[in-house]
Structures are given as C-alpha cells and as structure tokens.
C-alpha positions in Angstrom: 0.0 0.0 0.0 0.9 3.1 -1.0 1.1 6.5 1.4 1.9 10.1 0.6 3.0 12.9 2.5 1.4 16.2 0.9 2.2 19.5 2.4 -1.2 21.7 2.3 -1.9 25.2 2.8 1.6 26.0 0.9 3.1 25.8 -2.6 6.6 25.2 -0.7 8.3 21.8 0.5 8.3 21.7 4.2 6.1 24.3 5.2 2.2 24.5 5.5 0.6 21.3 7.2 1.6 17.8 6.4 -0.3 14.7 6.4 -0.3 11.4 5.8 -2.7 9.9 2.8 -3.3 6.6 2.6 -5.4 5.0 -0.5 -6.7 1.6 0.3 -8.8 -1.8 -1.6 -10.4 -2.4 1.7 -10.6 -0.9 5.5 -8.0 -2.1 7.4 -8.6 -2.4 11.3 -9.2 0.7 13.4 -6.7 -0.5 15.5 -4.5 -0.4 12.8 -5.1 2.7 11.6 -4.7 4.1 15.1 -1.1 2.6 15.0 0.0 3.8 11.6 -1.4 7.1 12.7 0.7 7.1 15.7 3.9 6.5 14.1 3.6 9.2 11.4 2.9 11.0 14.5 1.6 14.0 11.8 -1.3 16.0 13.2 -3.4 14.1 11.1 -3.4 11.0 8.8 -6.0 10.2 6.5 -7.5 6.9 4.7 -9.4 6.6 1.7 -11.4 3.6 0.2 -13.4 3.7 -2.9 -16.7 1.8 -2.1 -19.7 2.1 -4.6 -20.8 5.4 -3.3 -17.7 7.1 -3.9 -14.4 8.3 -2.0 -15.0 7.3 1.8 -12.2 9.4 4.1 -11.4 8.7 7.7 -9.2 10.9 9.3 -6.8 9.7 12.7 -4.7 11.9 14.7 -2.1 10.5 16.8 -4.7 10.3 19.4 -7.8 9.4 18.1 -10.4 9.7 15.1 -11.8 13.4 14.0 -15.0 14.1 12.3 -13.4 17.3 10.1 -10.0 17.7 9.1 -9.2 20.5 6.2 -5.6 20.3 5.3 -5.6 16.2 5.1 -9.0 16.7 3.1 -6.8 19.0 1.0 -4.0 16.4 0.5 -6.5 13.3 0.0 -7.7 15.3 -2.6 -4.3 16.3 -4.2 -3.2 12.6 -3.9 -7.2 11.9 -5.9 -6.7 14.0 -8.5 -3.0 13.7 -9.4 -2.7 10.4 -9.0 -5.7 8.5 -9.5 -8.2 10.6 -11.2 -6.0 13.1 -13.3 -8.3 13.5 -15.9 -11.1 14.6 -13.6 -11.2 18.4 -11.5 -13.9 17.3 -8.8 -13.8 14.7 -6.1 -16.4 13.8 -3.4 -15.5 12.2 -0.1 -18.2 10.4 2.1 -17.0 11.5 5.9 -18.1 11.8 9.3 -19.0 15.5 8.5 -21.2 14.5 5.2 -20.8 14.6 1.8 -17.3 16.8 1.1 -16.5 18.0 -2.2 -13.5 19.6 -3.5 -13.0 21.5 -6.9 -9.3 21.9 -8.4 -9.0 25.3 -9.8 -5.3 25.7 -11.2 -3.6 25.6 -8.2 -5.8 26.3 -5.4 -8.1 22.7 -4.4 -11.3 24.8 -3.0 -13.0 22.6 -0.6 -17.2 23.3 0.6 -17.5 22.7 4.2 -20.4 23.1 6.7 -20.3 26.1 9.0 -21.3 25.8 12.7 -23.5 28.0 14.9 -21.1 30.1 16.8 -22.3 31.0 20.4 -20.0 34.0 22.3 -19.4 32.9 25.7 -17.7 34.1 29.1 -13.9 34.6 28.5 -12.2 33.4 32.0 -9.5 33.4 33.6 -8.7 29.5 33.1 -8.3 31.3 29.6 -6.1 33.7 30.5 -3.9 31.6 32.0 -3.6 28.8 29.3 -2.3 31.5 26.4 -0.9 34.0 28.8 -2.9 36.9 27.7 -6.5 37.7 28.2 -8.9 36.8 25.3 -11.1 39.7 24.5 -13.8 37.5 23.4 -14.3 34.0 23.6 -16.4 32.1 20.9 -17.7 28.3 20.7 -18.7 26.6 17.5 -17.0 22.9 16.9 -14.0 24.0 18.8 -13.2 27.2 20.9 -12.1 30.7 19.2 -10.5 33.0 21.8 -10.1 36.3 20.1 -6.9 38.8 21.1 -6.2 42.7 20.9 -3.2 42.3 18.4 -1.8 39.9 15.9 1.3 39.9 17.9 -0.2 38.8 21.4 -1.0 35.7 18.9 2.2 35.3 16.9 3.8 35.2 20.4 2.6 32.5 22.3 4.8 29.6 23.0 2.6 26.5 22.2 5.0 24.2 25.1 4.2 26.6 27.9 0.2 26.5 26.9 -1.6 24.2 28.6 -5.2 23.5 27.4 -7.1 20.3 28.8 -9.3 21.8 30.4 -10.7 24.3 28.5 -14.2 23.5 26.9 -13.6 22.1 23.1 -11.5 20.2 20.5 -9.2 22.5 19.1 -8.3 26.0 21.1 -8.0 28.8 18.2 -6.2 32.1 19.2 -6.9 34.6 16.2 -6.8 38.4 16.3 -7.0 41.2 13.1 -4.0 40.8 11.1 -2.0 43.1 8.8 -1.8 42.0 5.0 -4.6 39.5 5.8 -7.8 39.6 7.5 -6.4 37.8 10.4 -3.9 35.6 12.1 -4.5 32.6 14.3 -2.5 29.4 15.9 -4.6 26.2 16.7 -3.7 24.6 19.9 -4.9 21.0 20.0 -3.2 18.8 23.1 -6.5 16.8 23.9 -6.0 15.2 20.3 -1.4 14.1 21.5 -1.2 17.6 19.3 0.8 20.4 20.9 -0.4 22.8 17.9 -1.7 22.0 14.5 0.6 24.5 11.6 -2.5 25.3 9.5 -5.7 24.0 10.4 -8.5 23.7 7.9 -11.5 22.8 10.0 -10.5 25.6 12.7 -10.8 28.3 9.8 -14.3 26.9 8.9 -15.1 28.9 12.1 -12.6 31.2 12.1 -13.3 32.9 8.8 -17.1 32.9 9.7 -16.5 34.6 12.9 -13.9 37.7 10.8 -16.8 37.6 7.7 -18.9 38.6 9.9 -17.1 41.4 12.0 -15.4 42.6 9.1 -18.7 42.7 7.3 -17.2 40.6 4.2 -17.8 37.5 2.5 -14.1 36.6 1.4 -11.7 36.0 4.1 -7.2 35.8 3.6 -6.1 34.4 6.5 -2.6 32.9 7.9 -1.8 30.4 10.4 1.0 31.7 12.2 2.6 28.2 13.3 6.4 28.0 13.0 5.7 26.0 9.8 3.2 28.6 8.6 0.3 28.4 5.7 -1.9 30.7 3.8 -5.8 29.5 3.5 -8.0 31.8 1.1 -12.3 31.2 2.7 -15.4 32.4 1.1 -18.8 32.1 3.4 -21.6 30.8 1.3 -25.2 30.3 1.0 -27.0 27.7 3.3 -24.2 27.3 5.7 -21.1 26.7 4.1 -17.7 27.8 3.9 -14.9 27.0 0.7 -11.7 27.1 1.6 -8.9 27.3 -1.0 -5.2 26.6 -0.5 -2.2 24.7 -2.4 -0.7 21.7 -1.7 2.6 20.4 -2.8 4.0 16.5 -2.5 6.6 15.9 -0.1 7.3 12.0 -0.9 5.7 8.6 -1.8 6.0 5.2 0.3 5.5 2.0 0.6 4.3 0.6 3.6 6.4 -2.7 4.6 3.6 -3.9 6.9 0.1 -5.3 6.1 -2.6 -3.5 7.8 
C-alpha cells in the first residue's frame, strides 16, 4: 500500500501542514489505523477507500479519530486527483461531516465545508492563563475561538508553555485582526497528543465565519502563524457553508512494509 506525504496550505516543500494519505482496496482495522497514525505521528493522517458510493475518508490523529479535518482533506484530494483521477477536477469524499466535495482550480483545491452555529461565551480566567494573555472574546462553535487585541499577542505565544485540557472544546483557536490578511490565528490542540496543528482547515471553517462577519465581508485571507506557517483563502456561502482554498505540494511517496 501506497502512502503520501502532501504538504497543504503551501506551494513550498516543508512548510504549510503535512499529512499522511493513505489509498486503500479495503478498510483495514481501526486499531490499525490508530497505530500507523501514531507513528507518522503527523497532526493528522488520512485513509481513503473507494466503495460504490464514492471516495470514503477517515481521518486519525495521533490520538484518536476526528470528524473534520481541512488540510488532510486538501492532501487526500491532491493525492485523488493527481494520481488517481488526473483526468477529472472534482472529487467527493463520504466522511463523518457529510458529503465533502472539492473542486481543483489551477492551483488552489477549494473545498465546501459546513459552517457551525457560533455561540460567544464568558472569556475566564482558566483562559487567560492557558495562552498567557486575556482573550477579548471567547467564541464556541466545533472548537473554541478565543479572540486577542493584536496579531502579535498571537504570533507570540509559546505552544510548550500553553496548557489547554481543560478548557471547553476540540481544538483551542487564538486569532486576532492581522495586517496584509484579515487575520492571524494558531490552533492549539493537546486533547487530540497535538501540541499545535501548523494550518488547520477545519479551525478556519469557524474562524473565517467569525472575521466575515465582524469585518462585514464574505471573502476572508487568512494565515496560520505556526512555526511551519500556511496561507488559506475562505469564502462564506449560501446555506451554511464555507470554501476554503489553498495549495498543496507533495513531499514524498512510500510504501508501507507492513500489512494492515
């Protein structure tokens, strides 16, 4: 069985987010999965099986199964259509999150997510203390969005000093107002064995839907400010959805000398 490391959210090698894609005959064990997962020990990795019905994706952190990932959505569908489907610009994926479809358009892959209700709750000091600085809001969709004063309280937190498990949600977003894009953010995700996710897809689903509608615009540039960085381009939609566009570039082809 073949597996590829794609770099997403970046035209260049070694930057952006990497995951692992893996395209399958059959579904292996999830115990399996789990354990392949674990040693790529990438935020996420991400198996695909064509049934009758389509592209079926499963996506496994180091830690556990997710019900939305972005960038190894992005990469499963680079891998798709460059390598099994090059003839074709569209590819469907059946996933925990519904039907996900993503469009190649030269070198952006736009993929249509669902958005979440977005509820503003109490920032406290539990907050405070995880990211060092106080949030000036606090948001919960999927995950929690804490939102801060200046893009540089956010470019200057130190993901090994932030300490999360605790707080209420999946994946801990800091994002503020940026300067060349509409904003900056970092994902923190330790409940998932991930200290902080470089450029996470899913996160900006709610991200960009929070800035579109404080900056009173539908198309949203934003960057990830991990050490790895990554530039994702989002557009809110009709009847709750979000595209969100970025590159992807391949980093290197295996073969897997075990049997799962």
């Amino acid at each position: 069985m073949k597996q590829y490391i794609v770099d997403a959210f970046t035209s260049e090698p070694f930057s952006g987010n990497p995951a692992a894609v893996c395209v399958m005959e059959k579904w292996p064990s999830e115990e399996s999965m789990m354990k392949l997962a674990m040693e790529n020990n990438l935020s996420e990795t991400a198996f695909i099986v064509k049934e009758a019905a389509g592209y079926h994706l499963r996506w496994f952190t180091p830690g556990t199964e997710v019900e939305l990932c972005g960038h190894a959505t992005l990469a499963s569908s680079f891998v798709i259509l460059n390598y099994y489907e090059p003839g074709s610009d569209v590819v469907q994926f059946n996933t925990l999150s519904g039907v996900l479809t993503v469009r190649r358009k030269g070198n952006l892959y736009e993929m249509d997510f669902p958005t979440f209700e977005l509820k503003e709750i109490p920032v406290t000091d539990e907050m405070e203390r995880a990211f060092g600085v106080r949030p000036v809001k606090a948001v919960l969709g999927l995950d929690l969005i804490c939102v801060f004063a200046s893009e540089e309280q956010v470019r200057e937190m130190q993901p090994d000093q932030i300490k999360l498990p605790q707080i209420e949600g999946r994946i801990q977003n800091a994002t503020a107002k940026g300067k060349g894009v509409d904003c900056v953010s970092r994902s923190f995700c330790p409940k998932l064995s991930i200290a902080e996710d470089p450029v996470c897809g899913s996160a900006h689903v709610q991200i960009a839907d929070y800035w579109s509608k404080e900056l009173r615009k539908d198309s949203i540039d934003a960057y990830q400010a991990s050490k790895r960085g990554g530039y994702l381009h989002c557009e809110r939609r009709g009847d709750n959805r979000m595209a969100i566009s970025g590159e992807a570039v391949l980093v290197a082809i295996s073969d897997l000398a075990v049997k799962l």
